[in-house]
C-alpha positions as CSV (number, residue, x, y, z in Angstrom):
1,X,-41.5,-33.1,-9.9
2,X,-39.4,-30.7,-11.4
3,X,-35.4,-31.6,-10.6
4,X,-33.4,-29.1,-8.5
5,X,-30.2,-27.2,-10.6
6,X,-27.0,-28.1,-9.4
7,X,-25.4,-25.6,-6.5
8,X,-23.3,-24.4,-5.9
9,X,-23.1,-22.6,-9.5
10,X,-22.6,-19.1,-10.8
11,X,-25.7,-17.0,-10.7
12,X,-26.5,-14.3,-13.1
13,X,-25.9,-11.9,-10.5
14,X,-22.2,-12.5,-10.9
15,X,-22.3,-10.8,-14.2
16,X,-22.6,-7.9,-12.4
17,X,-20.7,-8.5,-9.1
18,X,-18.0,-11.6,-9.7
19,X,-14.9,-10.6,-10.8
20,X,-11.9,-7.9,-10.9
21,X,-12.7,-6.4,-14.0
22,X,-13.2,-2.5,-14.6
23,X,-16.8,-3.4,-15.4
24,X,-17.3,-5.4,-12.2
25,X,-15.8,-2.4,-10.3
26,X,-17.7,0.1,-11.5
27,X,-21.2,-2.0,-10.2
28,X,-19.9,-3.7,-7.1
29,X,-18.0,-0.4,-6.3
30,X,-21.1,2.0,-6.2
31,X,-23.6,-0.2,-4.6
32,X,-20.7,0.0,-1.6
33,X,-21.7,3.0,-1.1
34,X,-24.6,2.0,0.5
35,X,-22.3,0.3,3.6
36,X,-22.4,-3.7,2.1
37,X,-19.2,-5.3,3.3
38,X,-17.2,-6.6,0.0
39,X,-18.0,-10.1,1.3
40,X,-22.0,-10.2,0.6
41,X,-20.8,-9.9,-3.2
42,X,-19.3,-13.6,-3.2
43,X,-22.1,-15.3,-5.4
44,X,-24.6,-16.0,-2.9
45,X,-28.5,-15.2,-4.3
46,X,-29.3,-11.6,-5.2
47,X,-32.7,-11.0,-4.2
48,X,-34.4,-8.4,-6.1
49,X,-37.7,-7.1,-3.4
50,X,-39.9,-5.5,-6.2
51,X,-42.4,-3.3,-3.6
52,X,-45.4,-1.4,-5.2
53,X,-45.8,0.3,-1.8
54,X,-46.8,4.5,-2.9
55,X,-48.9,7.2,-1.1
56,X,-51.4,7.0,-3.7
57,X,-51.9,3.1,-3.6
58,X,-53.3,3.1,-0.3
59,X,-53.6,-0.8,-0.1
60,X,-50.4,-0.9,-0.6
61,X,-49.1,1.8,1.7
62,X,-47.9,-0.5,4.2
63,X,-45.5,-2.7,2.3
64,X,-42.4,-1.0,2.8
65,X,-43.0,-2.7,6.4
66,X,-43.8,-5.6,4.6
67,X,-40.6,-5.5,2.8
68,X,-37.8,-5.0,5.3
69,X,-39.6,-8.7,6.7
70,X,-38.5,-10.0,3.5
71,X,-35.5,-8.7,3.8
72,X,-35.2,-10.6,6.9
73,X,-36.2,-13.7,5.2
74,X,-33.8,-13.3,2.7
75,X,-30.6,-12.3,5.2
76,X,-31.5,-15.6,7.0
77,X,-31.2,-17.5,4.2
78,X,-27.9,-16.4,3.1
79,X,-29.2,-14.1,0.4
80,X,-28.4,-10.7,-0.8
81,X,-31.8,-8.4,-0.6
82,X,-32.0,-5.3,-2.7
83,X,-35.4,-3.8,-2.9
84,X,-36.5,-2.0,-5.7
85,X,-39.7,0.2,-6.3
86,X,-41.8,-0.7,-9.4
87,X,-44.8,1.2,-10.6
88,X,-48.1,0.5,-8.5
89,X,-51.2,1.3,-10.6
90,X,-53.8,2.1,-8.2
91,X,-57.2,1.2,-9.1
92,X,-58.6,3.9,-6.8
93,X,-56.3,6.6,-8.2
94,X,-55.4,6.2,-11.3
95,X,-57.1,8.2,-14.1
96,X,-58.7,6.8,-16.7
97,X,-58.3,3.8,-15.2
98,X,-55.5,2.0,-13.5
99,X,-56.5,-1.3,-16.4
100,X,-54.8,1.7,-18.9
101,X,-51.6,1.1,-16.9
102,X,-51.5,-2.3,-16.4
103,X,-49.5,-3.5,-19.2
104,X,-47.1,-0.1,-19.4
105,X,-46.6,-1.5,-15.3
106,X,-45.7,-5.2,-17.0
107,X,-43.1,-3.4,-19.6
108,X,-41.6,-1.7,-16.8
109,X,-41.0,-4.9,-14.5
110,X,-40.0,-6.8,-16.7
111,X,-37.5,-4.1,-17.9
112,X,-36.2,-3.7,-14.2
113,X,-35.7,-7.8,-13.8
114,X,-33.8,-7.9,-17.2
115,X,-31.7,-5.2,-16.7
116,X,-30.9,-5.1,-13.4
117,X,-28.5,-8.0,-11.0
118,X,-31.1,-10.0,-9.9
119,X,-31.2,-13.9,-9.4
120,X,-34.4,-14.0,-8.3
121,X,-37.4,-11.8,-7.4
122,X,-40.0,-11.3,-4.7
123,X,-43.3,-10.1,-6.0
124,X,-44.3,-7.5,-3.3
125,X,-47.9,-7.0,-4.3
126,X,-51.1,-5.9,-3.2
127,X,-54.1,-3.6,-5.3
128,X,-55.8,-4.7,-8.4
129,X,-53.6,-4.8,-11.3
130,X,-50.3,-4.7,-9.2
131,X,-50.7,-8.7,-8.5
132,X,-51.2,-9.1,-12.3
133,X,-49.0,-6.7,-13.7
134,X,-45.6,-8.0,-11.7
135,X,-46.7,-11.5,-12.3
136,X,-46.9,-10.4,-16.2
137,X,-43.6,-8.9,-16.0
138,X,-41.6,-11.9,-13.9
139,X,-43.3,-14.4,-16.4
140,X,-41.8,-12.6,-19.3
141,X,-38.2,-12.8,-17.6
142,X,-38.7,-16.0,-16.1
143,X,-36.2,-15.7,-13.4
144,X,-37.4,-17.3,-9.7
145,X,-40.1,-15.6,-8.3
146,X,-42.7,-15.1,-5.6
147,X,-45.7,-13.6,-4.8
148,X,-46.4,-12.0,-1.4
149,X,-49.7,-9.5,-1.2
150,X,-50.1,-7.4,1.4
151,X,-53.4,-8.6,2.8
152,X,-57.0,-7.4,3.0
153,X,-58.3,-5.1,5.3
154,X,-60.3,-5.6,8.3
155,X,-64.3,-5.9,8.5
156,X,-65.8,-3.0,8.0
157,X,-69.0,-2.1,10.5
158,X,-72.0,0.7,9.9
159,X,-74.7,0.6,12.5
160,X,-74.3,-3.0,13.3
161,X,-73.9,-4.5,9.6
162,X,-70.7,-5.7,8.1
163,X,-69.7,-2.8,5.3
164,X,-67.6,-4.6,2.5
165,X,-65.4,-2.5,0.9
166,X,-66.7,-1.4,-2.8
167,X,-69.5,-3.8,-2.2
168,X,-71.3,-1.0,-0.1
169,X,-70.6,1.9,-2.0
170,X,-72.5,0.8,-4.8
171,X,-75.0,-0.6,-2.3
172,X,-75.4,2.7,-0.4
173,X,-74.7,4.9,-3.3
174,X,-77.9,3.4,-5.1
175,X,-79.5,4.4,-2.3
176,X,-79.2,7.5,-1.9
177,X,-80.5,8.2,-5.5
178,X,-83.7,5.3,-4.0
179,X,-84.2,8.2,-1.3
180,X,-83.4,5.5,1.5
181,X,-80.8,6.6,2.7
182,X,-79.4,10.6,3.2
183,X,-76.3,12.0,2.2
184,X,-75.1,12.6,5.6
185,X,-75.5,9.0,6.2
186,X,-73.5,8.2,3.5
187,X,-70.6,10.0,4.2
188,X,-71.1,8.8,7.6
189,X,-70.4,5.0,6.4
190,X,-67.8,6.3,4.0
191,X,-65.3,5.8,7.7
192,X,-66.7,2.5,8.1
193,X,-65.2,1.5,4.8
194,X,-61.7,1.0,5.1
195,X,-60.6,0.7,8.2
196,X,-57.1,-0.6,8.6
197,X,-54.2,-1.2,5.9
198,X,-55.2,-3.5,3.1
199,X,-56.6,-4.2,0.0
200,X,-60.6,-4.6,-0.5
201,X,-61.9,-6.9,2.6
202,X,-64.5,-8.2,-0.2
203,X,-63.9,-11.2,-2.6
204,X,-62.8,-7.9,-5.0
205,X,-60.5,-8.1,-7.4
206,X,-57.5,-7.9,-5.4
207,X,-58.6,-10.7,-3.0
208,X,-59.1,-12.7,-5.9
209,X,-55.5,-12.2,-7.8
210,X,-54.4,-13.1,-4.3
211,X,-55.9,-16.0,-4.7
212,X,-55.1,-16.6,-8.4
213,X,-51.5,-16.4,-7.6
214,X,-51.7,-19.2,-4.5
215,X,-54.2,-21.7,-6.8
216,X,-51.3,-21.0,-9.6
217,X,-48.6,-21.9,-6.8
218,X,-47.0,-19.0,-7.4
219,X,-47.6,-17.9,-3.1
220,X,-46.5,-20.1,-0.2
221,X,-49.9,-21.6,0.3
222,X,-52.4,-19.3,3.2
223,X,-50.9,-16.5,1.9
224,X,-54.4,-15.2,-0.1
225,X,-56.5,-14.2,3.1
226,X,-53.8,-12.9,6.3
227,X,-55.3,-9.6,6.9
228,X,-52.7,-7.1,6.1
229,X,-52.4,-5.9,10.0
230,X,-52.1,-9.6,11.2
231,X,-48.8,-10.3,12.9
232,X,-49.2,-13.7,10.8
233,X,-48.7,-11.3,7.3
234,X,-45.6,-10.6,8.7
235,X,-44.7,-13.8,9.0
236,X,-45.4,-15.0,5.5
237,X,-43.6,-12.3,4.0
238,X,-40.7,-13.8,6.3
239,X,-40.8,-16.6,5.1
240,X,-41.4,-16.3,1.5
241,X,-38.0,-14.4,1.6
242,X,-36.5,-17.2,3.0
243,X,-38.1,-19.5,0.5
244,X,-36.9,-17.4,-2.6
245,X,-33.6,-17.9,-1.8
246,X,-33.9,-21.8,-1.9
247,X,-35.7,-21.1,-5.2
248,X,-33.1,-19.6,-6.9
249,X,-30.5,-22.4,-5.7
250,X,-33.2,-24.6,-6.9
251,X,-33.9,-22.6,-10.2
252,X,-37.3,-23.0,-9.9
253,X,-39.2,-20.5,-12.6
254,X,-42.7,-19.3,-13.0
255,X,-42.4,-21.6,-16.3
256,X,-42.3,-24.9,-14.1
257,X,-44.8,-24.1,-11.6
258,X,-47.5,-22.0,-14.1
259,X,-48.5,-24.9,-16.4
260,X,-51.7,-25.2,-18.2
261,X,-52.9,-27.6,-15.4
262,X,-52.0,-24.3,-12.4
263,X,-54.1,-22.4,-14.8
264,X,-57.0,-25.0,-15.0
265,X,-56.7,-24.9,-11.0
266,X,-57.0,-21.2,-10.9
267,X,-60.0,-21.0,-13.2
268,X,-62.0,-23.9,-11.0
269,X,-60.8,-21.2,-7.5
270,X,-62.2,-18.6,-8.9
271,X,-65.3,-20.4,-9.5
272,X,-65.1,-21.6,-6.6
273,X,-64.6,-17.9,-4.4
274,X,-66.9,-16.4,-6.3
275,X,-64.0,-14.4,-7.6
276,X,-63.9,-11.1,-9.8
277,X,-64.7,-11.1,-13.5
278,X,-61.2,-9.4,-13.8
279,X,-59.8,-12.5,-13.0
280,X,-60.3,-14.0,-16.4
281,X,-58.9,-11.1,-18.1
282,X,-55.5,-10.9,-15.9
283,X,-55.0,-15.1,-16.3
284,X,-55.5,-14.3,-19.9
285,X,-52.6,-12.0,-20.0
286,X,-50.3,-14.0,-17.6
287,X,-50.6,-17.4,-19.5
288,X,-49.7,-15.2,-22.8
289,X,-46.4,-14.3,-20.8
290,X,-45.8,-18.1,-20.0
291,X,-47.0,-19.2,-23.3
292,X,-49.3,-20.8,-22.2
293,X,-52.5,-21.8,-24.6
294,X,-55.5,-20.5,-22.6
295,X,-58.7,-19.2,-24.0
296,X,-62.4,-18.1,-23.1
297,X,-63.4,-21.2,-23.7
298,X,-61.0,-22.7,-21.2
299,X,-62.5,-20.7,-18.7
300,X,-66.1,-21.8,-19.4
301,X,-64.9,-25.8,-20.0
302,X,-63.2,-26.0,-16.3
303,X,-65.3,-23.4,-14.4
304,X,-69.2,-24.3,-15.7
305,X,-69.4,-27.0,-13.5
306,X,-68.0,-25.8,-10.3
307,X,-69.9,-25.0,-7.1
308,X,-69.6,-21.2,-5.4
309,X,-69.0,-22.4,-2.1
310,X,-67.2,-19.0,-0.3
311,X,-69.7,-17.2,1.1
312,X,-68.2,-13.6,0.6
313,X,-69.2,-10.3,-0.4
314,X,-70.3,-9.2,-3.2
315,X,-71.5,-13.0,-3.8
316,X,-72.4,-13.7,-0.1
317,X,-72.6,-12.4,2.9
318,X,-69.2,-12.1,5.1
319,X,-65.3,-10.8,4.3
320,X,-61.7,-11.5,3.9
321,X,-61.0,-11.1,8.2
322,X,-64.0,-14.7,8.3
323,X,-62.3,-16.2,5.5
324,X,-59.2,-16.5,6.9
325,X,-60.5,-17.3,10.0
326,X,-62.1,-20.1,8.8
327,X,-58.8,-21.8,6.8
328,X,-59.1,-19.2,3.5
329,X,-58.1,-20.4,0.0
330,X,-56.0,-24.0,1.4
331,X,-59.5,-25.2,2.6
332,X,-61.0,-24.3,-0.7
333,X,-58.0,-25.7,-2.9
334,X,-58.9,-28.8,-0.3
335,X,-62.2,-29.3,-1.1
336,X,-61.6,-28.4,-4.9
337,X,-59.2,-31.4,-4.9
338,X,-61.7,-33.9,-2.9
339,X,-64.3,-33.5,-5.7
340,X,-61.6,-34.6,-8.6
341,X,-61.6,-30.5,-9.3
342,X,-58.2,-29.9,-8.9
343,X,-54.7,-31.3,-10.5
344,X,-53.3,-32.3,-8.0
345,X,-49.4,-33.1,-8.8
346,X,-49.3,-29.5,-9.7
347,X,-46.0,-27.7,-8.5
348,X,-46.2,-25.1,-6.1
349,X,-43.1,-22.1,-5.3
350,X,-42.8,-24.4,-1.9
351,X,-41.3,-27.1,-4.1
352,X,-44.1,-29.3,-2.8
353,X,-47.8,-30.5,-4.8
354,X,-50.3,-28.4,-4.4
355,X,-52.1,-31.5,-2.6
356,X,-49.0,-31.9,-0.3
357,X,-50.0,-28.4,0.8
358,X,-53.5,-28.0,1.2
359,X,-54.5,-32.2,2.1
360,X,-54.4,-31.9,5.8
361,X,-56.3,-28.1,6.7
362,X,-59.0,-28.0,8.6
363,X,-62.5,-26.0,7.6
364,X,-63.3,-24.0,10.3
365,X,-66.6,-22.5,10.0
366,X,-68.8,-24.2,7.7
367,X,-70.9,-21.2,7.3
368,X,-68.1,-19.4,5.7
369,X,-66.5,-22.1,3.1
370,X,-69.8,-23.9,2.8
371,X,-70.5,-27.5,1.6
372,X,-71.4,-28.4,-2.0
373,X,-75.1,-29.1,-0.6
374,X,-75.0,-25.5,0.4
375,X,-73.2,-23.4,-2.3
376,X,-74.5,-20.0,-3.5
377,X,-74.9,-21.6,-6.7
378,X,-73.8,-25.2,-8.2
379,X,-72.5,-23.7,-11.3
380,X,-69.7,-20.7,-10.2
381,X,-67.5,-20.6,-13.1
382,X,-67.7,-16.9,-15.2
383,X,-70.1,-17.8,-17.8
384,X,-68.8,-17.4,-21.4
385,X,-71.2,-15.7,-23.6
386,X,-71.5,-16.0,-27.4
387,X,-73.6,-15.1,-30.4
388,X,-74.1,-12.3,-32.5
389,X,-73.2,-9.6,-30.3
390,X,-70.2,-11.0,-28.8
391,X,-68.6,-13.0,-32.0
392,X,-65.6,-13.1,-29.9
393,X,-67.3,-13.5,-26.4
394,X,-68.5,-11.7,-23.7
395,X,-68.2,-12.7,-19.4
396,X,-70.8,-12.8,-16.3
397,X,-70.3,-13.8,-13.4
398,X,-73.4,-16.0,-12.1
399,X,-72.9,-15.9,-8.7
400,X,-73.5,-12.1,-8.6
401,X,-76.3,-12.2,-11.0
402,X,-80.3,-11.8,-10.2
403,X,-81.4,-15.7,-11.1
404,X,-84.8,-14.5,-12.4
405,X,-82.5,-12.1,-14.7
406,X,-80.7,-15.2,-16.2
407,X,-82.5,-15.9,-19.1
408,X,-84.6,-12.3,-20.1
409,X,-85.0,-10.9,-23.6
410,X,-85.7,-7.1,-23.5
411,X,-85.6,-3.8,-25.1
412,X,-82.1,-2.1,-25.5
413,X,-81.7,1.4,-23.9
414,X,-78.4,2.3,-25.5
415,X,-75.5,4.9,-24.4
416,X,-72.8,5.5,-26.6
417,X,-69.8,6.4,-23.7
418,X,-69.6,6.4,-20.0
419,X,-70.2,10.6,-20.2
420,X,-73.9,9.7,-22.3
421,X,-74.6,7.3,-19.5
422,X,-74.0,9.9,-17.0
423,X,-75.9,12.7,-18.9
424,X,-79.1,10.7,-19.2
425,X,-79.5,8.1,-16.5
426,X,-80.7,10.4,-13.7
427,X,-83.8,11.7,-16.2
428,X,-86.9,10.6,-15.6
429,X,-88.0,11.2,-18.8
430,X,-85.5,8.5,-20.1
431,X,-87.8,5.7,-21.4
432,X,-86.4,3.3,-19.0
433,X,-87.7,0.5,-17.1
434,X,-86.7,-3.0,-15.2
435,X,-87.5,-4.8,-18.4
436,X,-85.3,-3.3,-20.9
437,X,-81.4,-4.1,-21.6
438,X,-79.2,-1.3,-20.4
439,X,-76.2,-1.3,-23.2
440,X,-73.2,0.9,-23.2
441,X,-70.7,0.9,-25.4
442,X,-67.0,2.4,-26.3
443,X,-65.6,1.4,-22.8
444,X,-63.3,-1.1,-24.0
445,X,-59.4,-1.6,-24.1
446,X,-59.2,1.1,-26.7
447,X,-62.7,2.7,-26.3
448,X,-62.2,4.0,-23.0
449,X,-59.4,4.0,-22.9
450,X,-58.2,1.7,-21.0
451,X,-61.5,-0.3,-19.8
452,X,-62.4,1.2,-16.8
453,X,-64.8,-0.9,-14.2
454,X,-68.0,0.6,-15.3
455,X,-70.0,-1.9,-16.5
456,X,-72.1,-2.1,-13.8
457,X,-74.3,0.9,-14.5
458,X,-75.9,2.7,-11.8
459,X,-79.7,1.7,-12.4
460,X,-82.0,5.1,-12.9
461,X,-83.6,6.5,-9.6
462,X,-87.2,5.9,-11.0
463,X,-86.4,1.9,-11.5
464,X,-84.7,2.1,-8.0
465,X,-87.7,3.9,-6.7
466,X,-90.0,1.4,-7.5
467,X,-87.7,-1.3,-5.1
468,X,-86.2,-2.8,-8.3
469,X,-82.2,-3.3,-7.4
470,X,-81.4,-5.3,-11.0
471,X,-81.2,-5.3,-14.9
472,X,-79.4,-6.8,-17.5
473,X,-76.3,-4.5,-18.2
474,X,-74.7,-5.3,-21.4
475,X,-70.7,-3.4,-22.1
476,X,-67.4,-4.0,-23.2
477,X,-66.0,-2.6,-19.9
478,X,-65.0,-4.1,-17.1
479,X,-66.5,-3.9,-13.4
480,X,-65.1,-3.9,-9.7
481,X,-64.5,-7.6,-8.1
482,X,-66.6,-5.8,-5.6
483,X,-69.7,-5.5,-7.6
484,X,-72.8,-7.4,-8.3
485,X,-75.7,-7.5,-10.7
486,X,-76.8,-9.3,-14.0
487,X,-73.8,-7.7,-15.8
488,X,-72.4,-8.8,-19.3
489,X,-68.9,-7.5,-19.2
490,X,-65.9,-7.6,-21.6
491,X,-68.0,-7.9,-25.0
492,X,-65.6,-8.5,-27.6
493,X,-65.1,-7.2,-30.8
494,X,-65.5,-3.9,-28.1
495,X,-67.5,-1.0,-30.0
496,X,-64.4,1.1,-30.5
497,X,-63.0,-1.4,-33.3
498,X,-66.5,-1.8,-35.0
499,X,-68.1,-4.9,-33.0
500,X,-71.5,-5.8,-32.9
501,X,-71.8,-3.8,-30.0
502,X,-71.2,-0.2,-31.6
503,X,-74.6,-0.6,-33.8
504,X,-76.9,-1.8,-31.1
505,X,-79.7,0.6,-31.4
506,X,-82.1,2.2,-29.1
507,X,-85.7,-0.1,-29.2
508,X,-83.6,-3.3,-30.0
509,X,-84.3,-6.0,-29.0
510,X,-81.8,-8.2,-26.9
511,X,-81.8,-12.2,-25.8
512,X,-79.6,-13.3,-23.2
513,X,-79.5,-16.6,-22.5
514,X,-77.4,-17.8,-19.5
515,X,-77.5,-21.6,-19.5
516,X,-77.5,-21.8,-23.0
517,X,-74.4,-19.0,-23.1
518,X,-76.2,-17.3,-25.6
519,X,-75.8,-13.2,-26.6
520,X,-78.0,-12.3,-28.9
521,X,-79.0,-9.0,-30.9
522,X,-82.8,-9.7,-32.3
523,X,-81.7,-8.3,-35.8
524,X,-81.7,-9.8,-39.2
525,X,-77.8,-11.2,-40.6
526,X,-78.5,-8.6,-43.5
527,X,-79.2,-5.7,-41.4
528,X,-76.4,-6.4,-38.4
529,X,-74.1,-6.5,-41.9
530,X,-75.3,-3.1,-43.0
531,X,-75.3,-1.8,-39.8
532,X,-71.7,-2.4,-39.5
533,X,-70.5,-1.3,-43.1
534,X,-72.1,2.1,-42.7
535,X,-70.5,2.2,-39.3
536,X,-67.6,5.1,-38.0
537,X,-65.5,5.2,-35.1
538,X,-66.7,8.9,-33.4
539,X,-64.1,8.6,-30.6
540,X,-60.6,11.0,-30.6
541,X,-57.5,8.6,-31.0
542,X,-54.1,9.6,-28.6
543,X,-51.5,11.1,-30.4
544,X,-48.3,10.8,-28.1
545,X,-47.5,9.2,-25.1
546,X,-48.3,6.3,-23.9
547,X,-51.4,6.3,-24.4
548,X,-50.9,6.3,-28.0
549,X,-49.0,3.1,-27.9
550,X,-51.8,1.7,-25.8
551,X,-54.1,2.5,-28.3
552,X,-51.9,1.1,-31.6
553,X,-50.9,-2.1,-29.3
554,X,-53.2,-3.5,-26.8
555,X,-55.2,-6.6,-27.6
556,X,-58.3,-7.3,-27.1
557,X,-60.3,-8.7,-24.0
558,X,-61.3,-12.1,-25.5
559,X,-57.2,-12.6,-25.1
560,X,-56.0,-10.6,-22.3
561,X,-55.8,-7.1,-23.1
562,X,-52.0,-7.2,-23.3
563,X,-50.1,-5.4,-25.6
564,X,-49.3,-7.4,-28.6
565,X,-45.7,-7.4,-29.0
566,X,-44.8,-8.3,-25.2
567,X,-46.7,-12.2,-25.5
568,X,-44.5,-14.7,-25.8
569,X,-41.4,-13.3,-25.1
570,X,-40.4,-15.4,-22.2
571,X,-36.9,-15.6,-21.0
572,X,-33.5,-13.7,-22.2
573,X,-33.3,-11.5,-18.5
574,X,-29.6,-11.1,-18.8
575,X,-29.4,-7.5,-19.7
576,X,-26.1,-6.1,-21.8
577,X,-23.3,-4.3,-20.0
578,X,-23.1,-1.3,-21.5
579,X,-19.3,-0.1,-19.5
């Protein structure tokens, strides 16, 4: 157990606000203007309430409520609260992709910590890559912090049957083009969708970052499933702003509690959930921040062995409103920890073990967090694929995958971008059926760019007509938490740099091998090797802007998609006074 720093003792913030100084004037005078009495600047903790709340994030739209409870938290606790917006990349707004904006969000937290009076920071979270992105960005400063989401939304109903958000729209959408299902009905469902304030009610992506950041201890432990309108998500944002404030007297840092053991717990939860792909990609980037040492085949090594035993859509059958009903992520870290699956001395924001939190819950509906007996599948982990079409690996996630589908050698039907995909997959003269090996390339971290979630390719209306709802789908992109299929995601080298991927031909031949973790391109050594020296990227590169430094800096999927020069750089948050 890590030892608690001496206090009282002069905070960082106190840089800023201690003294009688001209410098010290000049900062404690302005922020006066906003009515704080002189006392409040005598070196108690300055909180700083990072909210991603915007219009055009709706999950997060109802954090600034969330916040002033914070606030509250943080005022009872003899803190200072200051909130501060950050940027919120959507992942339903954002164009390309809110994954192109992930990092640049990172840069920009970080930036605000390091530069501004903080002594600690509350991690007001919510959509997709917001959860990862301030995470990133704290990790890289290293001051105390933590991680309060605003909550999924409630069930969703359509004539009777639960509607999971993002789950259904591909479910619906595919058919429509099956002719089962009209337009009108569609857009009829489309209000059953999202019903209340929240993030996706499914096991999505932001569900399961959510959970990531309570299985890293990096949450007070239940916070993962309170739906975002329950009184009781009120509560926990209360109280984690009363908890930061102990944290910082503490000193208790994202470096002591996000060890390579919180990491190995996070991987064996998301097995475990049935969580989003994503994950592995976002845990990637985070234990870069930490420096932490984690790799694809980390992800493989702890998760292959791991039971699915959340019954949730897009793996199951019920959402995020049942999960929590039943005990939500505790009962899972619980059970995790009874089968020798989880470390259990691992440090958690509370100050507590992870097993000190989570030993006493109670499962309450055994239908929801099954048994092992009764998992969805006995082996939950994301599957890490390798061979000669993904050197550098490639993900799928088994519990959303067609079991007759995991071990199938076909015929490649090949589209070079996300705009050929579109152009031909609604012809019936494409030579298409359920056998072949959909493959689509140049949708990577720099192929897109960005990597936008559309690996999992719409199947054509004459395989959907015949009552076919799977295929192997081979990409370098990603694909919503909210998804489902026998999809092979993240292939890395990605096309756009020259991989394996960016020669696959039309008529190839294609092996994938699930339990054997096998990718495999039926092709000679000699002509995969001439293949790729005759090959040329065909894509136009950014010139300014961001995206230009996206494109000359991100990484690659295999090791986070981060930027290359912000790993590693934890610590040094005291920014220069410039007066």
């Amino acid at each position: 157990m890590k030892k608690k720093a001496e206090w009282p003792r002069r905070l960082r913030s106190q840089e800023w606000y201690g003294g009688t100084s001209r410098d010290v004037i000049y900062h404690r005078g302005w922020l006066k203007n906003q009515g704080y009495p002189h006392d409040l600047f005598d070196g108690r903790p300055v909180i700083g309430i990072l909210n991603t709340w915007s219009d055009m994030t709706p999950c997060n739209g109802h954090l600034r409520e969330l916040a002033e409870k914070v606030k509250a938290g943080v005022w009872e606790a003899g803190g200072f609260p200051l909130e501060v917006p950050v940027f919120s990349a959507s992942e339903n707004t954002f164009r390309p992709t809110a994954m192109m904006y992930r990092n640049l969000a990172a840069l920009a937290v970080e930036e605000a910590i390091r530069g501004q009076p903080m002594d600690g920071c509350v991690l007001l979270v919510g959509c997709d890559k917001t959860t990862p992105s301030l995470l990133m960005g704290a990790a890289s400063c290293d001051l105390p912090s933590i991680v309060v989401t605003g909550g999924p939304m409630l069930n969703g109903y359509f004539r009777g049957e639960r509607v999971g958000s993002g789950t259904h729209l591909w479910k619906f959408s595919e058919m429509v083009k099956a002719g089962e299902m009209t337009q009108a009905e569609f857009l009829e469902a489309e209000a059953s969708m999202s019903r209340s304030s929240g993030t996706c009610n499914t096991m999505g992506t932001a569900s399961t970052m959510a959970s990531m950041a309570e299985a890293l201890g990096m949450a007070l432990s239940g916070n993962a499933a309170i739906p975002g309108v329950d009184s009781r998500r009120k509560v926990m944002a209360q109280l984690t702003g009363r908890r930061i404030v102990q944290m910082v007297k503490d000193d208790l840092k994202p470096s002591d509690i996000m060890t390579k053991q919180a990491f190995e717990n996070a991987i064996r939860t998301n097995a475990a959930i049935g969580g989003s792909t994503n994950a592995v990609i976002h845990l990637l980037a985070i234990a870069g921040r930490v420096g932490i040492d984690l790799t694809l085949d980390d992800w493989d090594r702890c998760g292959r062995d791991v039971p699915t035993i959340v019954n949730l859509m897009p793996s199951g059958k019920y959402l995020m409103e049942e999960f929590f009903y039943a005990g939500g992520l505790p009962v899972v870290l619980k059970r995790l920890g009874e089968a020798g699956l989880l470390h259990k001395d691992a440090l958690t924001v509370s100050g507590e073990t992870v097993w000190d939190e989570v030993k006493d819950v109670v499962n309450w509906n055994e239908d929801v967090i099954l048994p092992a007996e009764k998992a969805l599948t006995s082996s939950g982990g994301i599957v890490v694929l390798r061979g000669n079409l993904a050197p550098k690996g490639a993900v799928l996630k088994p519990s959303a995958a067609s079991p007759h589908l995991l071990v199938h050698r076909g015929r490649a039907v090949v589209f070079e971008d996300i705009d050929d995909y579109k152009a031909k997959i609604n012809d019936d003269s494409l030579d298409i059926d359920e056998n072949c090996v959909m493959v689509m390339k140049n949708c990577g971290p720099k192929g897109y760019p960005g990597m936008a979630e559309v690996g999992n390719m719409g199947l054509p209306p004459k395989v959907l007509k015949k009552g076919i709802l799977d295929m192997v789908r081979i990409s370098d992109a990603r694909m919503s938490g909210t998804a489902y299929g026998t999809v092979v995601l993240h292939t890395s080298p990605e096309a756009a740099v020259g991989g394996p991927l960016a020669v696959v031909k039309t008529g190839d031949m294609i092996e994938l091998d699930v339990p054997n973790r096998r990718l495999h391109l039926d092709i000679s050594d000699e002509e995969l090797a001439r293949r790729l020296s005759e090959w040329q990227p065909h894509h136009d590169l950014p010139t300014s802007g961001y995206a230009y430094l996206h494109q000359q800096h991100v990484e690659g999927a295999d090791t986070g998609a981060d930027l290359d020069f912000l790993k590693g750089c934890r610590g040094n948050a005291v920014g220069k006074d410039s007066h």
